[in-house]
C-alpha positions as a Markdown table, in Angstrom:
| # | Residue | x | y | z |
|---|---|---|---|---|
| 1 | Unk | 28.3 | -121.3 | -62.7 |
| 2 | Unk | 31.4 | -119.4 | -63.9 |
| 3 | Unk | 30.3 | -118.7 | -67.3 |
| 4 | Unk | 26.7 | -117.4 | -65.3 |
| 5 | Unk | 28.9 | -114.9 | -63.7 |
| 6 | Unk | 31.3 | -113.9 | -66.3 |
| 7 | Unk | 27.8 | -113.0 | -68.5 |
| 8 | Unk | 26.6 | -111.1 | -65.3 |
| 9 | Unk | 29.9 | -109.2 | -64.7 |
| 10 | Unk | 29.9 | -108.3 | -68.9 |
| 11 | Unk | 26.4 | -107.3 | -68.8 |
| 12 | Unk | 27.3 | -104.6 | -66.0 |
| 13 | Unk | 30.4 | -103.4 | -67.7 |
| 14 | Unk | 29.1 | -103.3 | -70.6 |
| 15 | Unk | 25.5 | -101.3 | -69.4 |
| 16 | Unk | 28.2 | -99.1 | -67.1 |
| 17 | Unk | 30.2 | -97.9 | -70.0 |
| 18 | Unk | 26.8 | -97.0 | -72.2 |
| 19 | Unk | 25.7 | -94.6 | -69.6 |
| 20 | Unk | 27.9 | -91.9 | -70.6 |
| 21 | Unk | 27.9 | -88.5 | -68.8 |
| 22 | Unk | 27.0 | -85.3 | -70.7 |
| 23 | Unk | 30.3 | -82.9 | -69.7 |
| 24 | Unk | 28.3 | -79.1 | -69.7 |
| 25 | Unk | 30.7 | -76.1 | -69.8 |
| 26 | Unk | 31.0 | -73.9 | -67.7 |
| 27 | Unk | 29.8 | -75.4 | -64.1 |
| 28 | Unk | 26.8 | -74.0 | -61.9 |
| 29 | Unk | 26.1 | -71.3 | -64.8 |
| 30 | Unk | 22.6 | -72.7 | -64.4 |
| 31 | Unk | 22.5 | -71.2 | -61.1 |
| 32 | Unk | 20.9 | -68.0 | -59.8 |
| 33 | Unk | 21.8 | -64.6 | -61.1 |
| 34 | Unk | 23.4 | -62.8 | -58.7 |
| 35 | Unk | 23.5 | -59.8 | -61.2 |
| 36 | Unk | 23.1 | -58.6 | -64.6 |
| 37 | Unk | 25.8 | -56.5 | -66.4 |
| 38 | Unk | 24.5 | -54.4 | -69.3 |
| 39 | Unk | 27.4 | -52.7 | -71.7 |
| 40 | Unk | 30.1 | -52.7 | -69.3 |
| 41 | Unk | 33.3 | -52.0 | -70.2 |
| 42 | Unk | 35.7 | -55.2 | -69.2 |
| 43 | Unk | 39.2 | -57.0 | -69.9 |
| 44 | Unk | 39.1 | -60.1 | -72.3 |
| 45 | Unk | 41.3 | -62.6 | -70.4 |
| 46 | Unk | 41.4 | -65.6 | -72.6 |
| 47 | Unk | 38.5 | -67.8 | -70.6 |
| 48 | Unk | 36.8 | -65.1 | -68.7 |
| 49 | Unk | 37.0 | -61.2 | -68.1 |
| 50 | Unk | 37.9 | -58.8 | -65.5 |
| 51 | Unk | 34.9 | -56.1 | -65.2 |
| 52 | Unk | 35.9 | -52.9 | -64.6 |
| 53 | Unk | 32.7 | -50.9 | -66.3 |
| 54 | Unk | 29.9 | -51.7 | -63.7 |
| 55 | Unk | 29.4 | -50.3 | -60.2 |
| 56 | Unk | 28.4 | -53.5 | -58.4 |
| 57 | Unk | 30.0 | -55.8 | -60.3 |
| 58 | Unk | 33.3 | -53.4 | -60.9 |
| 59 | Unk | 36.5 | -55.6 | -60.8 |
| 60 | Unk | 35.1 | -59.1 | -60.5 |
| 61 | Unk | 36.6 | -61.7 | -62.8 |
| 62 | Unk | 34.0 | -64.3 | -64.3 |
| 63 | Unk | 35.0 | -67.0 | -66.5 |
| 64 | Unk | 32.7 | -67.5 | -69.9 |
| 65 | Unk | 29.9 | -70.3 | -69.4 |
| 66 | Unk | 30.9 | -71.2 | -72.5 |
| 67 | Unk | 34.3 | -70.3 | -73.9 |
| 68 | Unk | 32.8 | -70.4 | -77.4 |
| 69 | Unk | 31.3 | -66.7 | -77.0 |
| 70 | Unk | 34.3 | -65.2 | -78.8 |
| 71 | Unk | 35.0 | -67.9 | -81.4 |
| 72 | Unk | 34.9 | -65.9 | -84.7 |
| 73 | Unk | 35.2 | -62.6 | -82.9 |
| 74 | Unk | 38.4 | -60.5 | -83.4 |
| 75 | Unk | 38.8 | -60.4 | -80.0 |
| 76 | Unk | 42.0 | -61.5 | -78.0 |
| 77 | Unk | 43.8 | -61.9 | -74.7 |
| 78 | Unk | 44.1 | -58.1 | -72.7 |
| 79 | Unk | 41.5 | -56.6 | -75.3 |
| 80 | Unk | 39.1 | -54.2 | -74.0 |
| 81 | Unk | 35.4 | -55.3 | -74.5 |
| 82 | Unk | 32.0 | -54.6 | -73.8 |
| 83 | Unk | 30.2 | -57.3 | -72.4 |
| 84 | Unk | 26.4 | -57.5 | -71.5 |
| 85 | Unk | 25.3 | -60.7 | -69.5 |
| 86 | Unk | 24.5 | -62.6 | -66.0 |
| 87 | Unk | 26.8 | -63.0 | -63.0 |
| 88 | Unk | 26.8 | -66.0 | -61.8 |
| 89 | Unk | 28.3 | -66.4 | -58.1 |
| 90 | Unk | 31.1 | -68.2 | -56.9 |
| 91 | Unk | 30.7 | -71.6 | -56.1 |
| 92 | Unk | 32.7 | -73.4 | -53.3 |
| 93 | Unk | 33.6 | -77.4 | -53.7 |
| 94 | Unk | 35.8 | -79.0 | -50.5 |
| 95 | Unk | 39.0 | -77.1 | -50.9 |
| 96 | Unk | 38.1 | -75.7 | -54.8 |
| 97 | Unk | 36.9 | -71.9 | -55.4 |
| 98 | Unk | 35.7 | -71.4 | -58.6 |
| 99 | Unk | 35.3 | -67.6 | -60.1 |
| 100 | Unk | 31.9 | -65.8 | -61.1 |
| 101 | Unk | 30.4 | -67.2 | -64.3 |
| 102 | Unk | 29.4 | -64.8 | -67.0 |
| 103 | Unk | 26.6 | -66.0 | -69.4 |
| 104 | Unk | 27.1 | -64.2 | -72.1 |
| 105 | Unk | 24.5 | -61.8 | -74.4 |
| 106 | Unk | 26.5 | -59.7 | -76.2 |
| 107 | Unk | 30.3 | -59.3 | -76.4 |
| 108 | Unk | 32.1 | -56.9 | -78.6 |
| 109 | Unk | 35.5 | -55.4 | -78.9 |
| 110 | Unk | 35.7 | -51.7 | -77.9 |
């Protein structure tokens, strides 16, 4: 009877720990677009930037979907970009407000 039960309670922590979670960047960026920003002038801000070149998105700040966009770019913190891509709204979780997501076309140093 006990070694029936220790299998039983190894086979679920063992099939528990297999079923590993995918972690995706950048949450809810595979939510609706609440606008699209084409060639608008904005502040690089090290996971996100401030858009100041776009009238109905003009000082919003939307963190990168994924934070990779600028790897191998010459582009760093309080640079001035242009950045063409979707807006994706702020999402609310209990007492957490996360920024706009940006998904990313283009981004280039001005």
């Amino acid at each position: 009877m006990k070694a029936t039960f220790t299998s039983t309670l190894l086979l679920i922590l063992l099939s528990a720990c297999s079923q590993k979670e995918e972690v995706k960047l950048g949450c809810d960026c595979e939510g609706p677009t609440e606008n699209i920003v084409q060639n608008a002038l904005a502040i690089h801000n090290i996971s996100g930037v401030r858009i100041l070149g776009d009238s109905t998105s003009q000082g919003r700040y939307a963190m990168y979907c994924d934070p990779k966009v600028i790897d191998g770019k010459t582009i760093i913190t309080q640079d001035t970009v242009n950045v063409s891509g979707k807006i994706r709204p702020v999402r609310n979780y209990g007492d957490w407000n996360y920024n706009d997501r940006i998904e990313v076309t283009e981004i280039r140093k001005k």
